[in-house]
C-alpha positions as CSV (number, residue, x, y, z in Angstrom):
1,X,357.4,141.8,131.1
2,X,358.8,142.2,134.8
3,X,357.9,145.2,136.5
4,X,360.4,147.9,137.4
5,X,358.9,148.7,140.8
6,X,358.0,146.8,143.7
7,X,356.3,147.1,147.1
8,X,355.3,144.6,149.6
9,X,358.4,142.6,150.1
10,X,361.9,143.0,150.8
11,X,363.4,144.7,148.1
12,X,367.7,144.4,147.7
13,X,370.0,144.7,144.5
14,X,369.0,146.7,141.9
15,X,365.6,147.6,142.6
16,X,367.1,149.1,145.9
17,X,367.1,152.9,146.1
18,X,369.6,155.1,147.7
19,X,369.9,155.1,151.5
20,X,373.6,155.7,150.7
21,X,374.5,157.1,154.1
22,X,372.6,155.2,156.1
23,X,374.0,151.8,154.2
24,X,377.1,153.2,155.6
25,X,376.4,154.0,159.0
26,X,375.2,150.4,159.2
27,X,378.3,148.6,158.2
28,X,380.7,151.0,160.0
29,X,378.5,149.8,163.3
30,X,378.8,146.2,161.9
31,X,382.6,146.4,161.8
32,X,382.7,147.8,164.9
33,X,380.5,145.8,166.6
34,X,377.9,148.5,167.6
35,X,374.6,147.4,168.2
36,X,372.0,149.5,165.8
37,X,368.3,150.2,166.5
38,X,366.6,151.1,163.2
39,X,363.1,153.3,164.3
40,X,360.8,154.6,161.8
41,X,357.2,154.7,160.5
42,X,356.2,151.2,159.0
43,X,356.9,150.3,155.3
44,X,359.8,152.8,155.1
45,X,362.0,150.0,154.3
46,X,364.1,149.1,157.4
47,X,363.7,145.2,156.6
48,X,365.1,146.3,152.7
49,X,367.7,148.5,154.5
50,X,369.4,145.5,157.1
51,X,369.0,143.1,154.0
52,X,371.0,145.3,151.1
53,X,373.4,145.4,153.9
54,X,373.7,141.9,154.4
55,X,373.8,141.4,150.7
56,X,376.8,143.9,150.4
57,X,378.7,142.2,152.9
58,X,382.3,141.5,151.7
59,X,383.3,139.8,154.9
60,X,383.7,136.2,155.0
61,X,383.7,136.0,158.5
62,X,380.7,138.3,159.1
63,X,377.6,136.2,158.9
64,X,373.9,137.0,159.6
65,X,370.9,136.1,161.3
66,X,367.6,136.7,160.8
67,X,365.3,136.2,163.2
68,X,361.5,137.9,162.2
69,X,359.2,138.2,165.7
70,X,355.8,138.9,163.9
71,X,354.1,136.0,164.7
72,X,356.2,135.0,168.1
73,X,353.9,135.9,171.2
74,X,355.8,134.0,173.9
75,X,359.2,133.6,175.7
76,X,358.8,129.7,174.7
77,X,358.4,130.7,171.0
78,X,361.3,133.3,170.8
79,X,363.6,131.0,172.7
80,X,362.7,128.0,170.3
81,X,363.0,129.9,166.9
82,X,366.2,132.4,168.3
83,X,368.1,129.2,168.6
84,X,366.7,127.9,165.1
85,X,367.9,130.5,163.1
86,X,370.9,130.9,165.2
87,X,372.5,127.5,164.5
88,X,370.9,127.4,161.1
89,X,372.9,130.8,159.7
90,X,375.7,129.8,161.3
91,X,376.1,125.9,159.8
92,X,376.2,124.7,156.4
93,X,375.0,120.8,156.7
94,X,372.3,119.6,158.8
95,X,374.9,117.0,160.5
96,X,376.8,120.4,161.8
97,X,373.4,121.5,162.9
98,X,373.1,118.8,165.5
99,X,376.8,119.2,166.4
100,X,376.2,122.8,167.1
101,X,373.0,122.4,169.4
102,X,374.7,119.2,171.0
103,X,377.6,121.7,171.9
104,X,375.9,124.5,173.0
105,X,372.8,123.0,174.7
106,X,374.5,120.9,177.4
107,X,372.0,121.3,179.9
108,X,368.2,121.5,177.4
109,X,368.2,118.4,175.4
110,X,367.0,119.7,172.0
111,X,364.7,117.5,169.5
112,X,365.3,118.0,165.8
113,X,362.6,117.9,163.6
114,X,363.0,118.2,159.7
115,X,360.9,119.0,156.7
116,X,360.9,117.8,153.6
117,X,364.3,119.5,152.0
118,X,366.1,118.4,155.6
119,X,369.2,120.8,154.2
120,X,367.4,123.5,154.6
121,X,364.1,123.0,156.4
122,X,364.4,122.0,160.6
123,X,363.2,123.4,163.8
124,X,364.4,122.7,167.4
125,X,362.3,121.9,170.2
126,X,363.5,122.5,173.8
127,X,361.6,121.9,176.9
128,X,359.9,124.6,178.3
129,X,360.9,124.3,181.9
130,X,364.4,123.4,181.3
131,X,364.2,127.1,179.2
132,X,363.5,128.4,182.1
133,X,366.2,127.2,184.3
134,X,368.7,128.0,181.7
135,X,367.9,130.5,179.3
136,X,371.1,132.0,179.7
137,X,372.6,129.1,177.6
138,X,370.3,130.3,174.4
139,X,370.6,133.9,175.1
140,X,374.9,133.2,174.9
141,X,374.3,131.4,171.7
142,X,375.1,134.1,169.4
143,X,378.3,134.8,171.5
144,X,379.3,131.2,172.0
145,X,379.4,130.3,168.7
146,X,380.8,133.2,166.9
147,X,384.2,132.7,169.4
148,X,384.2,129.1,168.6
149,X,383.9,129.8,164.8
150,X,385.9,132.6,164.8
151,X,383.2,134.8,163.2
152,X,381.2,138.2,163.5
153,X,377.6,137.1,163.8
154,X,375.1,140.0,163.1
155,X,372.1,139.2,164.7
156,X,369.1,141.2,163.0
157,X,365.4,141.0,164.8
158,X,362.8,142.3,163.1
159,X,359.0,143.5,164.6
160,X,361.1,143.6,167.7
161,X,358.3,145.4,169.7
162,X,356.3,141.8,170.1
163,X,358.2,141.0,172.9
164,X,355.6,143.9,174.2
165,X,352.9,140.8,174.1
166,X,355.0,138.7,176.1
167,X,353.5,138.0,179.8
168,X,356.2,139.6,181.3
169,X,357.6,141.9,178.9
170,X,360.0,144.7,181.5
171,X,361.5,141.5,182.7
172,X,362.2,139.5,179.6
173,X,363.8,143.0,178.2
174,X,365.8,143.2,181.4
175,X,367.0,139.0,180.9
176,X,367.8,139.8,177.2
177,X,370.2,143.1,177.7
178,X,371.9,141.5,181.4
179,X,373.2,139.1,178.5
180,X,373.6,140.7,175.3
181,X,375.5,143.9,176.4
182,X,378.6,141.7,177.6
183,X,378.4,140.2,174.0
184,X,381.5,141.0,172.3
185,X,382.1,138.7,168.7
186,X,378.1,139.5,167.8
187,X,376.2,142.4,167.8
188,X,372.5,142.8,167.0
189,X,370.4,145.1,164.8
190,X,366.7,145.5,166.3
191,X,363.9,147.3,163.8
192,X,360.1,146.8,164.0
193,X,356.6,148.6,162.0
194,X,355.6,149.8,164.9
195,X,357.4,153.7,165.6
196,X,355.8,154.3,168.5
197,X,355.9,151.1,170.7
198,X,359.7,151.2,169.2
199,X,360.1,154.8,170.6
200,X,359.1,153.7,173.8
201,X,361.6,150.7,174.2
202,X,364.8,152.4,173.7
203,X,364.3,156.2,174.1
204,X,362.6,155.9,177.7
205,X,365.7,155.8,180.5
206,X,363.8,153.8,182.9
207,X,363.3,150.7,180.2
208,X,366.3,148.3,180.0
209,X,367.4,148.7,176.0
210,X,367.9,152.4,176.5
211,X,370.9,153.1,175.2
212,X,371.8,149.6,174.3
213,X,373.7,151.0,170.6
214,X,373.5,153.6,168.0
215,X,369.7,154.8,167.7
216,X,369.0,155.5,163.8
217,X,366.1,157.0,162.8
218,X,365.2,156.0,158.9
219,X,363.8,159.2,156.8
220,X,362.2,159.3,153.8
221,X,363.9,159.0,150.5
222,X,364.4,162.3,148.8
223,X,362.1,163.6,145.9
224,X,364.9,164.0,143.7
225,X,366.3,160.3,143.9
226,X,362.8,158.9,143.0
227,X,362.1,161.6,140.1
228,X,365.2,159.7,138.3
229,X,364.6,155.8,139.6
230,X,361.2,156.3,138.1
231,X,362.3,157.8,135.0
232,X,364.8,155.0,134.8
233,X,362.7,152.0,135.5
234,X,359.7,153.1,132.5
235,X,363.0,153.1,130.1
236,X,364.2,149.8,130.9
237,X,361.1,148.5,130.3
238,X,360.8,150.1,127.0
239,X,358.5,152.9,128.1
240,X,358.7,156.2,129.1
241,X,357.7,158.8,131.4
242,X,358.8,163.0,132.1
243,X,360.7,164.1,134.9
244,X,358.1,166.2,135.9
245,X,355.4,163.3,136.1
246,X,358.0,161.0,137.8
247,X,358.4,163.8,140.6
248,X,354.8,164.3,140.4
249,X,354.1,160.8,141.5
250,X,356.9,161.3,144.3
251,X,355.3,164.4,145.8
252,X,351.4,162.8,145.6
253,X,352.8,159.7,147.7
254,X,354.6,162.1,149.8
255,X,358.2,160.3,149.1
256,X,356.6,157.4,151.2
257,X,359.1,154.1,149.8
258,X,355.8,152.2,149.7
259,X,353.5,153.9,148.1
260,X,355.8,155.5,145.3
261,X,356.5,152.3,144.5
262,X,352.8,151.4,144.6
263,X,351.7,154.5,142.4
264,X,354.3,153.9,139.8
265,X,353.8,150.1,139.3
266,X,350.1,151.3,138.5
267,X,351.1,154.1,136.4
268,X,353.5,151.9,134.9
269,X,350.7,148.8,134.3
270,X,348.5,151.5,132.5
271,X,351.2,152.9,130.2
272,X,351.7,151.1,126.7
273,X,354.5,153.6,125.6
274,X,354.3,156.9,127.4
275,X,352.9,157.9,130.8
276,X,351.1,161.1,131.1
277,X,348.5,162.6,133.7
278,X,345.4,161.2,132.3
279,X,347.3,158.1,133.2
280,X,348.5,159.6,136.6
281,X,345.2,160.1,137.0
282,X,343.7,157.1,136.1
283,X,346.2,155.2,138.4
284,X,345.6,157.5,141.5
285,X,341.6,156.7,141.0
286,X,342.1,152.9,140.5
287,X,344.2,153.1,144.0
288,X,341.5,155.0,145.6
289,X,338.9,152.3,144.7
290,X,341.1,149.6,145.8
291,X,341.2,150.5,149.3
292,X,338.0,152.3,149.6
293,X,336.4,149.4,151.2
294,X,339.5,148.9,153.9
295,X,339.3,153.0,154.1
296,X,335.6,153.2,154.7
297,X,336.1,150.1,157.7
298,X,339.0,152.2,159.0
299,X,336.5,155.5,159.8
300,X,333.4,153.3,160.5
301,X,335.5,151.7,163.7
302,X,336.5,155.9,164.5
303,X,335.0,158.4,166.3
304,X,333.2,161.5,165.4
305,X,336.0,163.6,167.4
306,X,338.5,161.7,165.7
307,X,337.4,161.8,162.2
308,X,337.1,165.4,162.0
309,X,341.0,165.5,163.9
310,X,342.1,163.7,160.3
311,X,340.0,166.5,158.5
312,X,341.7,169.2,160.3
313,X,345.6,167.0,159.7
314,X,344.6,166.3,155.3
315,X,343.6,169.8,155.5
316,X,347.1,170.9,156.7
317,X,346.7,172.5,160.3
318,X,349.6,172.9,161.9
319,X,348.3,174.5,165.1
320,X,346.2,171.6,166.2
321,X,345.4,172.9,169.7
322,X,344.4,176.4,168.8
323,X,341.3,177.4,169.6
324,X,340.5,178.8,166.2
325,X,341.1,174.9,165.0
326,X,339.5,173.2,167.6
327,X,336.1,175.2,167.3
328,X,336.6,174.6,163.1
329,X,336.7,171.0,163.2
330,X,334.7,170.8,166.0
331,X,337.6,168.8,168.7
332,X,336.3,169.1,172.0
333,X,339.2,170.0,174.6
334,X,342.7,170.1,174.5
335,X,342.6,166.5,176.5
336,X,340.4,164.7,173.7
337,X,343.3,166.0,171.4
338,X,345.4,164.5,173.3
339,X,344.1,161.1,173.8
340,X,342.9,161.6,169.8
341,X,346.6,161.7,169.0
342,X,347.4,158.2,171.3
343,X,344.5,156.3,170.0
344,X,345.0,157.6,166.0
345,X,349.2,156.7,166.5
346,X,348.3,153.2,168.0
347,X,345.7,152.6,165.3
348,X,348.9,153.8,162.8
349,X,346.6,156.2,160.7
350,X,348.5,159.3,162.1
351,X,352.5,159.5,162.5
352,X,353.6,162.2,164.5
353,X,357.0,163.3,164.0
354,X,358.4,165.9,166.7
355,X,355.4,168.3,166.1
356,X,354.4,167.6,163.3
357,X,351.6,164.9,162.8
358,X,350.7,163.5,159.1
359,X,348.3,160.8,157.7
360,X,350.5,157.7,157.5
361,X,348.6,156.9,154.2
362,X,349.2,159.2,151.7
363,X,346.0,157.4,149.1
364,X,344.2,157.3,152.5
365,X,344.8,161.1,152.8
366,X,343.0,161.9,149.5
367,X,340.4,159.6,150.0
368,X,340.0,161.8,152.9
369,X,339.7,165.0,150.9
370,X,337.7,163.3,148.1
371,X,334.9,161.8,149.9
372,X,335.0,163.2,154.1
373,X,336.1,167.2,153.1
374,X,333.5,168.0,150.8
């Protein structure tokens, strides 16, 4: 039997939940050809988000690219896979493929090479120094060919904050936005996992993307729409579970997309016909002991100073700074706080939202009170 709930992968179609207004936001900046930067804590489903869009997409002449940055560390790489996946989305047979690049890359040469399924599987490969005297011609691809096609192209670049590894990062950013701003029949969606680094690229006025299109920033999904999509997916599968116990499971994981969907597959793997909380229970200790080990490497690699700051955030201080906190948990000064918060948001345990700063890791967060607040 196929389980109801999933986590670790893109999740569209049925198995997608809610986001009804942001789903709309999206297309209406589609239609209109407004750029949309998608910020939020990782694993709150932006890459599920852009996808159910795409899936929903009624418009023939709208077509999508996906172009995913995780494990691109240089100008040479992005340049290489950008026009990949740019002439790839666009074409239908690999004979148009060449077409397209022979078009477009007047001046760069490009080698084909193909896999084994050559309708489906090919990379180009460009000279590096002739990338460098015309880069321009790969960073007009997108608006070249949707005018020649006569299409909307939606370009969508995920883990967009890599660009941060490149060796010249500020000036790449500035190359990329002197082009893409002018662009007219494509218009690009830009998410990453990292809130932070993502913050910093397009909030800051003195970095080039600021302001480059609609800023969206993804919230969690409320209590109330999980209570029923859990409720819903143990009776299609022939089981069953309460309202209360399926909001239960919501409010433990802190509404957190992921890790609802984590606790309820393991709820759901332990329940034969009906769930209750000795099953909640179990589930929530069986999570626990799966990441102990990755937990107990986490705090090993911390601090003292910064292990008791993730006491004093599980044990729900708000005024982090006050005096009466910091001589509790034992913090040192108002600047190790400060730092502490830096450090603990790169490391992504913490995220801190306006003022308020949680554990990222909702099972991580009662590991904490199970085994470090005793």
């Amino acid at each position: 039997m196929n389980s109801p709930f999933e986590f670790g992968s893109v999740i569209t179609g049925a198995v997608f939940l809610d986001r009804e207004e942001e789903r709309t936001r999206l297309t209406l900046n589609l239609s209109s050809g407004i750029n949309t930067i998608l910020i939020s804590p990782r694993r709150w489903g932006k890459t599920s988000l852009v996808a159910q869009v795409a899936l929903e997409n009624k418009d023939p002449k709208t077509v999508f690219c996906f172009l995913d940055l995780f494990t691109i560390r240089t100008e040479e790489e992005f340049y290489k896979k950008f026009a990949t996946q740019l002439i790839k989305s666009t074409s239908n047979r690999w004979e148009e493929w060449i077409d397209t690049a022979k078009k477009f890359f007047g001046n760069l040469a490009p080698k084909f090479s193909f896999g084994e399924d050559p309708l489906h599987d090919f990379s180009i490969t460009l000279d590096y120094a002739a990338i460098r005297q015309s880069a321009e011609e790969i960073l007009d691809l997108p608006e070249k060919i949707a005018t020649e096609k006569g299409i909307r192209l939606v370009v969508c670049l995920d883990e967009f904050q890599n660009i941060g590894f490149f060796d010249e990062p500020l000036a790449f950013q500035k190359q990329l936005r002197s082009f893409w701003q002018h662009h007219k029949q494509s218009c690009y969606i830009i998410y990453g996992s990292k809130k932070h680094m993502m913050a910093g690229l397009f909030q800051h006025q003195g970095m080039p993307f600021y302001r480059f299109g609609d800023l969206m920033w993804l919230k969690k999904i409320e209590q109330v729409y999980w209570e029923s999509y859990i409720v819903q997916g143990f009776a299609d599968t022939g089981k069953s579970i309460t309202s209360t116990l399926a909001s239960r499971i919501a409010s433990l994981m802190e509404n957190h997309p992921y890790y609802v969907q984590f606790l309820s597959y393991q709820c759901w793997t332990l329940t034969e016909q009906e769930c209750n909380q000795e099953i909640l229970e179990k589930a929530i200790q069986d999570l626990i002991n799966q990441q102990s080990m990755f937990y107990q490497h986490e705090t090993d690699g911390l601090t003292n100073l910064q292990i008791n700051f993730l006491k004093a955030v599980t044990s729900g201080e708000k005024q982090l700074t006050a005096s009466e906190t910091v001589r509790k948990y034992n913090l040192g000064t108002p600047g190790n706080i400060k730092r502490m918060l830096t450090a603990l948001e790169n490391k992504e345990i913490i995220e801190i939202n306006g003022k308020t700063v949680e554990i990222g890791d909702p099972i991580f967060k009662i590991w904490i009170k199970k085994y470090l607040l005793k």
